[in-house]
N, C-alpha and C positions, 0 to 999 in steps of 0.2 A: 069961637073956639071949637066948637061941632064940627064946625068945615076943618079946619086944619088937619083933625083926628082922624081925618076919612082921607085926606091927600094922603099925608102917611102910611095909612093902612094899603094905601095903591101902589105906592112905590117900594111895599114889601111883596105886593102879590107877582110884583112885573121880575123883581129878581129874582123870586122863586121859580119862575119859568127858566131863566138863566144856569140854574142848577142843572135842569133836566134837560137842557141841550151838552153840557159837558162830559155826558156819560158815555160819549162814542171813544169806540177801542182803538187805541192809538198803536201804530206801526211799530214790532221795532225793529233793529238793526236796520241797516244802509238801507236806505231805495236804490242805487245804484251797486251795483260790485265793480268791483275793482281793476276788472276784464271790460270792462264799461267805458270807464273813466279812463283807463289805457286808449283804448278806440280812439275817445273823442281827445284825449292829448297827439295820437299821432295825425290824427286830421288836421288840428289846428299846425302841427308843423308840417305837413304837405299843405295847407292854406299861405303859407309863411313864406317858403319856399318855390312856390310855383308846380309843385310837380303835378298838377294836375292836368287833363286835357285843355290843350291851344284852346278847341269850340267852345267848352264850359267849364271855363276859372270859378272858384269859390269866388262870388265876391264878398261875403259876411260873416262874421263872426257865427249866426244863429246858422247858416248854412252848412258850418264844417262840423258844430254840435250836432245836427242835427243826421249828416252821413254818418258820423259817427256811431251815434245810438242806434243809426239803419245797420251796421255791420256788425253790432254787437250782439241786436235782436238776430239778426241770422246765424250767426255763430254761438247761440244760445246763452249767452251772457244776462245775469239777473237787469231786467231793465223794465220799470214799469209798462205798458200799452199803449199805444199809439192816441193820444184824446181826436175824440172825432170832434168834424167838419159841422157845424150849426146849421 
């Protein structure tokens, strides 16, 4: 019965750690604006469409996302940071 009370006692100490991870301050409002998510809607319809250059077609979905959110960081639109390269 000693042993039991000591597993117990462990499996309260490992969730108390679990506490003191949730304390990070959470975001609020959009990550993106709305100027943002315009961009990356008219890409996916120049993706759709073809209107892009003969040499370099969109060919993927993550590729039109991605000009998008390239044109909205220039035009200063709220868009989080580019994640770097590992």
């Amino acid at each position: 019965m000693a042993t039991r009370k000591k597993s117990s006692s462990s499996k309260k100490s490992s969730s108390s750690s679990k506490k003191k991870s949730s304390s990070k301050k959470k975001s609020s409002g959009r990550k993106y604006s709305k100027k943002a998510s315009q961009e990356v809607r008219t890409e996916m319809h120049h993706m759709r469409s073809g209107k892009h250059s003969k040499k370099h077609p969109i060919k993927s979905r993550k590729q039109a996302i991605a000009i998008g959110l390239s044109k909205a960081r220039k035009k200063g639109a709220k868009v989080p940071p580019k994640k770097k390269a590992a």
